[in-house]
C-alpha positions as a Python dict, from the first residue, in 0.01 Angstrom:
ca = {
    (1, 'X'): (0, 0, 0),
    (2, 'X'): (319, 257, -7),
    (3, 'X'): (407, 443, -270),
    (4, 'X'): (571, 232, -554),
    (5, 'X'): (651, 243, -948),
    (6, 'X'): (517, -114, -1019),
    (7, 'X'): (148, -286, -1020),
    (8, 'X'): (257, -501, -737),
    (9, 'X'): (381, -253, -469),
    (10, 'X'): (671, -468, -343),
    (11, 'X'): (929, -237, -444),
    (12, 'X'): (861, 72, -223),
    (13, 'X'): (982, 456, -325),
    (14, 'X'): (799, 591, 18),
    (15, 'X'): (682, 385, 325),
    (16, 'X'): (510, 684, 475),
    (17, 'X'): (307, 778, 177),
    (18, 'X'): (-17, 590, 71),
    (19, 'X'): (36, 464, -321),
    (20, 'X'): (-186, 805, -475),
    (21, 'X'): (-331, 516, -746),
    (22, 'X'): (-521, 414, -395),
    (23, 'X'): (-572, 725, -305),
    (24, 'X'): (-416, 928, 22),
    (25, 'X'): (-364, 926, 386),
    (26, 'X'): (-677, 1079, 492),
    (27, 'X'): (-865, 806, 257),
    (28, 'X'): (-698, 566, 411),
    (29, 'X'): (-766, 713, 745),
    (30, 'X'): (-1126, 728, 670),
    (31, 'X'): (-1113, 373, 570),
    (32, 'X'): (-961, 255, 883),
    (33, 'X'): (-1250, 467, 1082),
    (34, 'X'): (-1511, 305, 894),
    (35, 'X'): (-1406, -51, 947),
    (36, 'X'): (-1340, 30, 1338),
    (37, 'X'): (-1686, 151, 1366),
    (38, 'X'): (-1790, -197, 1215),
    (39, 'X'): (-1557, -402, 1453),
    (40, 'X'): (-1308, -470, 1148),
    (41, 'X'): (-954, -446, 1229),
    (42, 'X'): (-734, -332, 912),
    (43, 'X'): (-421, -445, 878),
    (44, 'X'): (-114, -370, 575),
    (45, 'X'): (172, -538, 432),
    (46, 'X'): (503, -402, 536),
    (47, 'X'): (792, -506, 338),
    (48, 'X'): (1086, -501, 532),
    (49, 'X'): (1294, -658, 317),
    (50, 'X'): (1392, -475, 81),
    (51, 'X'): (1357, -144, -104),
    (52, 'X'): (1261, 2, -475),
    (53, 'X'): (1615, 88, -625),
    (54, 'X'): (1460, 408, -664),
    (55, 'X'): (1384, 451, -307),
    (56, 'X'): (1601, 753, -191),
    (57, 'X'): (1806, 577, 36),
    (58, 'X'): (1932, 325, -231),
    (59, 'X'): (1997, 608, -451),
    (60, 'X'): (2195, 796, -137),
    (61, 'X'): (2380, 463, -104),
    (62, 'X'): (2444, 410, -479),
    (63, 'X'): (2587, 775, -473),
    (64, 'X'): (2814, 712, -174),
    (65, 'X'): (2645, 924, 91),
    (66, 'X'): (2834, 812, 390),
    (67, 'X'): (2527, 802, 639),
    (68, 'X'): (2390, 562, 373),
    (69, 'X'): (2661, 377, 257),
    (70, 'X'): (2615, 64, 450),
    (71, 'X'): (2185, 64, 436),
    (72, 'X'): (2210, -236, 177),
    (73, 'X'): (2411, -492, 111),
    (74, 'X'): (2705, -442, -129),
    (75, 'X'): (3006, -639, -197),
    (76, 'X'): (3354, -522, -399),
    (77, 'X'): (3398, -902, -531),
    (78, 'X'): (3066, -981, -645),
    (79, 'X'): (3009, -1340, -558),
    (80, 'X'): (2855, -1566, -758),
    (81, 'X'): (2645, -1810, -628),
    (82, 'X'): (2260, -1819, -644),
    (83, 'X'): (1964, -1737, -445),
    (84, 'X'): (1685, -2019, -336),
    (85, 'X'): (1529, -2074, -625),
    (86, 'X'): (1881, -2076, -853),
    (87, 'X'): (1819, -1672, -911),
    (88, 'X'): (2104, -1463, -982),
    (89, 'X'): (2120, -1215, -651),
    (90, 'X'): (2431, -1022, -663),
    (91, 'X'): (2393, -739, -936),
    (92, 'X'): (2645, -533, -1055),
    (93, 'X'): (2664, -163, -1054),
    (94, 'X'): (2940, 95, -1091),
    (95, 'X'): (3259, -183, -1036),
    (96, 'X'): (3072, -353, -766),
    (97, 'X'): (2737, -557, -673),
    (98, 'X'): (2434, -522, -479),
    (99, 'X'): (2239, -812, -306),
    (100, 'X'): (1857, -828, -427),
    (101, 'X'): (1718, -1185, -381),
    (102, 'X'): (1407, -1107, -528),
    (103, 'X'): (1491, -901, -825),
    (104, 'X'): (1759, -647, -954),
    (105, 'X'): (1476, -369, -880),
    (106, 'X'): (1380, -457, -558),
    (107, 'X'): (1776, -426, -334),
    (108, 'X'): (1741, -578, 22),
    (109, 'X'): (1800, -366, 307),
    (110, 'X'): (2119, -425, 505),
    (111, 'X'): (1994, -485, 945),
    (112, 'X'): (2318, -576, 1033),
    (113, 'X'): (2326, -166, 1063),
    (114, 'X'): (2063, -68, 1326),
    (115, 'X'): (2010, 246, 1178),
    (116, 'X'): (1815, 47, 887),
    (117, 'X'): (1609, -134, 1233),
    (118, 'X'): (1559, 222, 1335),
    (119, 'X'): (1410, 362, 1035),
    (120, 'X'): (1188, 60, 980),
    (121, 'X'): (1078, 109, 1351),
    (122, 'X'): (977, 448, 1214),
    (123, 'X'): (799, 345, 947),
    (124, 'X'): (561, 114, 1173),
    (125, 'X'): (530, 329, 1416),
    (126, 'X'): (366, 589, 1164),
    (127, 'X'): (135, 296, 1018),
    (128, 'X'): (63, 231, 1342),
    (129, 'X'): (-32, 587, 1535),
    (130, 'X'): (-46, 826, 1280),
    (131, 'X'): (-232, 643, 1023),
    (132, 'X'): (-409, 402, 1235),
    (133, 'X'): (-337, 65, 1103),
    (134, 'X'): (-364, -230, 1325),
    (135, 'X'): (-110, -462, 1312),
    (136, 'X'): (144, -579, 984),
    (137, 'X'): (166, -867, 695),
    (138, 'X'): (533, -887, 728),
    (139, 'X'): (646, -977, 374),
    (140, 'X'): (955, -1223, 338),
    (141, 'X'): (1005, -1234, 679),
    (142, 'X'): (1258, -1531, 611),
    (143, 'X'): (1484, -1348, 454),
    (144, 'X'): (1606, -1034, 677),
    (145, 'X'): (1993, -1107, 770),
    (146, 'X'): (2165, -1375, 535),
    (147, 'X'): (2463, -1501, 634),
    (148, 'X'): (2647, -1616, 293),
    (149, 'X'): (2485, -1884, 94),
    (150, 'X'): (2203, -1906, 429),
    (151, 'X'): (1990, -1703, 259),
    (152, 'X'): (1657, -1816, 474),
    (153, 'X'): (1521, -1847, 795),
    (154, 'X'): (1897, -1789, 989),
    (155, 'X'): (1976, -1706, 1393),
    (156, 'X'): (2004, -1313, 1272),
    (157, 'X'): (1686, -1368, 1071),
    (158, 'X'): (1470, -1450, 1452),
    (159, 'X'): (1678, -1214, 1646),
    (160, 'X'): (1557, -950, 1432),
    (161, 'X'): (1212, -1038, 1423),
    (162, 'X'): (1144, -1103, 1759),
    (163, 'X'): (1298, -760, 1852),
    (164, 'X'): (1115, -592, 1582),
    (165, 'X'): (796, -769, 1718),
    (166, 'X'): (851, -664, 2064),
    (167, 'X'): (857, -280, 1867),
    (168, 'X'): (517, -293, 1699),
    (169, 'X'): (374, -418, 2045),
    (170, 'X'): (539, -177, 2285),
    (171, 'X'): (360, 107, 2060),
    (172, 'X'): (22, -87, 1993),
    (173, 'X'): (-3, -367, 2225),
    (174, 'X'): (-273, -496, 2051),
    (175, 'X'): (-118, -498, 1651),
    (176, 'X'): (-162, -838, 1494),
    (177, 'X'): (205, -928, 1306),
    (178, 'X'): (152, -1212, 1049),
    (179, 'X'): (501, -1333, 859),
    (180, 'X'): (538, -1449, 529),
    (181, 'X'): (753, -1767, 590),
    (182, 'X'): (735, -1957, 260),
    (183, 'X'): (859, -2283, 374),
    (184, 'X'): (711, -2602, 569),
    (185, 'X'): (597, -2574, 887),
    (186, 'X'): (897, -2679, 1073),
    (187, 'X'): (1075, -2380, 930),
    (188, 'X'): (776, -2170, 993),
    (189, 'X'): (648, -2267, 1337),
    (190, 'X'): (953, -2125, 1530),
    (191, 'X'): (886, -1791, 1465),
    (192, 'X'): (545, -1823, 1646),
    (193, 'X'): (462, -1654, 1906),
    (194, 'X'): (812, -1427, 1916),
    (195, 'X'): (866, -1299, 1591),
    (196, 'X'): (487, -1342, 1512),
    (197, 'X'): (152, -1370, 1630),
    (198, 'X'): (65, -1580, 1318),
    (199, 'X'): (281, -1726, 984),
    (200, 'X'): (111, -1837, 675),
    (201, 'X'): (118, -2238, 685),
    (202, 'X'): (187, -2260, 296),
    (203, 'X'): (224, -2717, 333),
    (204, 'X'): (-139, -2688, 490),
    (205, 'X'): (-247, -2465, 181),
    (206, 'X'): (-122, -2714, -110),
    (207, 'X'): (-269, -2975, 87),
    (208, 'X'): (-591, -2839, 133),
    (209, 'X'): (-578, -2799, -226),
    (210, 'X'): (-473, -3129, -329),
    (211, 'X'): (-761, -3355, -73),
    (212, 'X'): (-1017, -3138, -234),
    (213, 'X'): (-884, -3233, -599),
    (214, 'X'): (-834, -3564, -566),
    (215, 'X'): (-1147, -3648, -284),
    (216, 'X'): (-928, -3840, -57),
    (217, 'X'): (-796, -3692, 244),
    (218, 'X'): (-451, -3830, 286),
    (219, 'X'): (-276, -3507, 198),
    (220, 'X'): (-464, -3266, 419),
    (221, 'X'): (-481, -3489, 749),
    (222, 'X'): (-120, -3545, 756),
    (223, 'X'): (-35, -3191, 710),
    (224, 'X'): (-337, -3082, 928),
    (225, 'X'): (-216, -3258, 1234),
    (226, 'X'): (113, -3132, 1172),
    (227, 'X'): (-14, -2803, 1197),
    (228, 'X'): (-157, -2859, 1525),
    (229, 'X'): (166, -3005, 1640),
    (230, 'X'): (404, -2714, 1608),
    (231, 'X'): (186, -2411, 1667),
    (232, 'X'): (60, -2258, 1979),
    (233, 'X'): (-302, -2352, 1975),
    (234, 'X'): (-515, -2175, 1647),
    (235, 'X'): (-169, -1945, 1618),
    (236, 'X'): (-154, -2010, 1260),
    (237, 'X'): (-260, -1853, 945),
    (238, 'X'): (-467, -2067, 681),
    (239, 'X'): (-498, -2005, 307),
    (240, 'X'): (-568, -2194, 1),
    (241, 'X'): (-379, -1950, -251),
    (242, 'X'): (-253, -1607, -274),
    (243, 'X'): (-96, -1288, -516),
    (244, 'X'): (209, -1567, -550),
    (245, 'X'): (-6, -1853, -679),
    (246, 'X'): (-203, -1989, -948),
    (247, 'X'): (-599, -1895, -841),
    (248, 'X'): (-747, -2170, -656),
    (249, 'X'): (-1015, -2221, -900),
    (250, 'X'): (-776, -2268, -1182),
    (251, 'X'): (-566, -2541, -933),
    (252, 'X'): (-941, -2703, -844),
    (253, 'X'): (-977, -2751, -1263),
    (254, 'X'): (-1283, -2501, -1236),
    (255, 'X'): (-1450, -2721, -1014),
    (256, 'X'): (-1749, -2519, -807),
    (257, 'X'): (-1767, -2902, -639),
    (258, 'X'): (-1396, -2909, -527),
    (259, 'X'): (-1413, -2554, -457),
    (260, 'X'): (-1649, -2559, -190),
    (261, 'X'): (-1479, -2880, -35),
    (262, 'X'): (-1147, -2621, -1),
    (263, 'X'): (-1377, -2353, 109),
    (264, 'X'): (-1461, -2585, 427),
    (265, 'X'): (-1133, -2716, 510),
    (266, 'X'): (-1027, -2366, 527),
    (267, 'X'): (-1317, -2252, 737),
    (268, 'X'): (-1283, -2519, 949),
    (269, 'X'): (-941, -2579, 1076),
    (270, 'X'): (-837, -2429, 1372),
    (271, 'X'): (-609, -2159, 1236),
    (272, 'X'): (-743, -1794, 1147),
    (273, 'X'): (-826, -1813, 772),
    (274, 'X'): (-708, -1577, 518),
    (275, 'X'): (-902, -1539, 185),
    (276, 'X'): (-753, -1430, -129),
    (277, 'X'): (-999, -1109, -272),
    (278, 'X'): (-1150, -1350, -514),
    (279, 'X'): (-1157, -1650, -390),
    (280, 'X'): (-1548, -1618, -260),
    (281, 'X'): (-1691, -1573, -602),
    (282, 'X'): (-1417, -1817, -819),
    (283, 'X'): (-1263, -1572, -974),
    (284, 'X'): (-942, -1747, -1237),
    (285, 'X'): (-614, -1678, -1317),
    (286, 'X'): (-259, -1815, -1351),
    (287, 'X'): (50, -1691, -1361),
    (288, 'X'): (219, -1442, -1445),
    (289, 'X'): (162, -1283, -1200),
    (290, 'X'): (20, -961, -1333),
    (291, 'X'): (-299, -1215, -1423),
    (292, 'X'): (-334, -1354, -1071),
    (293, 'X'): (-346, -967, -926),
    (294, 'X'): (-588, -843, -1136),
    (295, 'X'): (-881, -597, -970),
    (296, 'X'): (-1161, -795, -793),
    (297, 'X'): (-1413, -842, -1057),
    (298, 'X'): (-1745, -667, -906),
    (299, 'X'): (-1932, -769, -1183),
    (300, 'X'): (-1988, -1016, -1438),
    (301, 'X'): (-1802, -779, -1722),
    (302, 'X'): (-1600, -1050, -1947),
    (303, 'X'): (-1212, -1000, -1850),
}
C-alpha cells in the first residue's frame, strides 16, 4: 500500500506515503474509521525486506552518501552463487554488486546496521499511530539477515524479528504481526509466538488444495495434524492461494464441487483463515503474475 513504481507494490519509493493510485492518507484514514466503527480491524503489508532501487536511500547509497553507505548490502567481489530458487542475486553496478534476492529492482536492506532497524521502527510506528493501522503482513520475513549462501530463515533472521515484534507491540499492544515464511511448517512454526503472532502455513495450503482435488484426504490430514503439532493452539494462518499462486479455481480444474470442499477445510481448521480477494466468487487466473493480481471483478463484465 506505499508508494511504488510497479502494479505489485513490493518495491517501495515511500513507506510513509499511501500509493496516490489508492488514493491518500486521509482516505486511508477514513477507511480505517469506517471498518473500526464496524468491529473490522485493518491491517497492511510491510515489506521489510527490501527497497525500490529508486527509493532515496538506495539512490543515497548508490551515490556514496556516507550516512547511507552501509543501508544495503554491497560487496567489492561480487560473488557468484545463487539465491533459493537458482536466481542470480548479486547485481552489478558501478565496479561492484548489490544483493537483491528477489529481483535487480527490488535491493534488500542491510539490518546488520541498526540504523536500517531504526528507520523501519519508524515506518511502523507511523502505520501504526499516525495512520491508524492495526497490526502488519510482514512480507519475506525469512529473509532479513543472510549469512552467505544461508539465505533463509537464519539465527540473525529470529533475532531480528522477535525484537522488531517486541517494537510494533510496545507502541500498539494490541497490533496483529503475520510473517510471510514460505517454507514447511517446521521452518515456519519457530517464529510463532516471538517474531509473530501468526505465519502463513503454505504445506497446509497445497494440501488443502490437493484432498479437495483428488477427494481423498490423505494429503490434508497429515499436514493438518502437523499443523496442530508445532503451533501454539489456532496461532496459525490458513490459506488456500494467494498474489504468488495460481488462483485456486484454476488449481481445483474449475470445479465449483472441489471448490467448496477447499472452502470448508479452510473454514474449518483451527487456524485464522485468510481469503484471497476473489476466492469467494471463483474468480481465475494463472500466472504471471500480473494475471493472478488483477482488480476484484465486481461484476460479471468478461475480462
Amino acid at each position: 500500500i506505499a508508494e511504488s513504481p510497479s502494479y505489485h507494490g513490493y518495491d517501495v519509493t515511500d513507506y510513509l506515503m499511501v500509493e496516490p493510485d489508492y488514493g491518500t492518507d486521509d482516505d486511508f484514514k477514513a477507511l480505517v474509521a469506517a471498518a473500526h466503527e464496524r468491529g473490522i480491524a485493518v491491517i497492511v503489508d510491510l515489506v521489510v525486506n527490501h527497497t525500490s532501487r529508486e527509493h532515496p536511500w538506495f539512490q543515497a547509497s548508490v551515490a556514496g552518501n556516507p550516512h547511507y553507505a552501509d543501508w544495503y548490502i554491497w560487496d567489492d567481489s561480487c560473488p557468484t552463487y545463487r539465491g533459493p530458487w537458482g536466481e542470480q542475486v548479486w547485481i552489478p553496478l558501478d565496479d561492484r554488486c548489490y544483493y537483491a534476492i528477489f529481483w535487480e529492482g527490488m535491493p534488500d536492506l542491510n539490518y546488520t546496521n541498526p540504523a536500517v532497524t531504526s528507520a523501519m521502527e519508524n515506518v511502523a510506528h507511523y502505520w501504526l499511530t499516525d495512520l491508524g493501522a492495526d497490526g502488519f503482513r510482514l512480507d519475506a520475513l525469512q529473509h532479513i539477515v543472510e549469512n552467505g549462501q544461508n539465505q533463509a530463515n537464519t539465527d540473525a533472521t529470529h533475532e531480528w524479528a522477535n525484537a522488531f515484534h517486541d517494537y510494533v507491540t510496545s507502541v500498539k499492544p494490541d497490533a496483529l504481526s503475520v510473517g510471510e515464511i514460505d517454507a514447511n511448517s517446521y521452518l515456519a512454526a519457530p517464529y510463532v509466538p516471538d517474531a509473530a503472532d501468526l505465519v502463513f502455513a503454505f504445506d497446509l495450503a497445497d494440501a488443502m488444495l490437493q484432498s479437495a482435488n483428488v477427494g481423498n484426504n490423505s494429503a490434508v490430514t497429515t499436514l493438518q495434524n502437523r499443523a496442530v503439532d508445532l503451533y501454539p493452539p489456532n496461532q496459525y494462518a490458513a490459506f488456500l492461494s494467494n498474489h504468488d499462486d495460481n488462483r485456486s479455481m484454476n488449481t481445483l480444474r474449475h470445479s465449483i464441487d472441489k471448490a467448496k470442499v477447499a472452502a470448508t477445510l479452510l473454514l474449518t481448521q483451527p487456524g485464522v483463515p485468510f481469503i484471497y480477494y476473489g476466492e469467494e466468487i471463483g474468480m481465475k487466473g494463472v500466472k504471471p503474475d500480473e494475471r493472478i493480481r488483477t482488480p476484484m471483478q465486481w461484476d460479471a463484465t468478461e475480462r
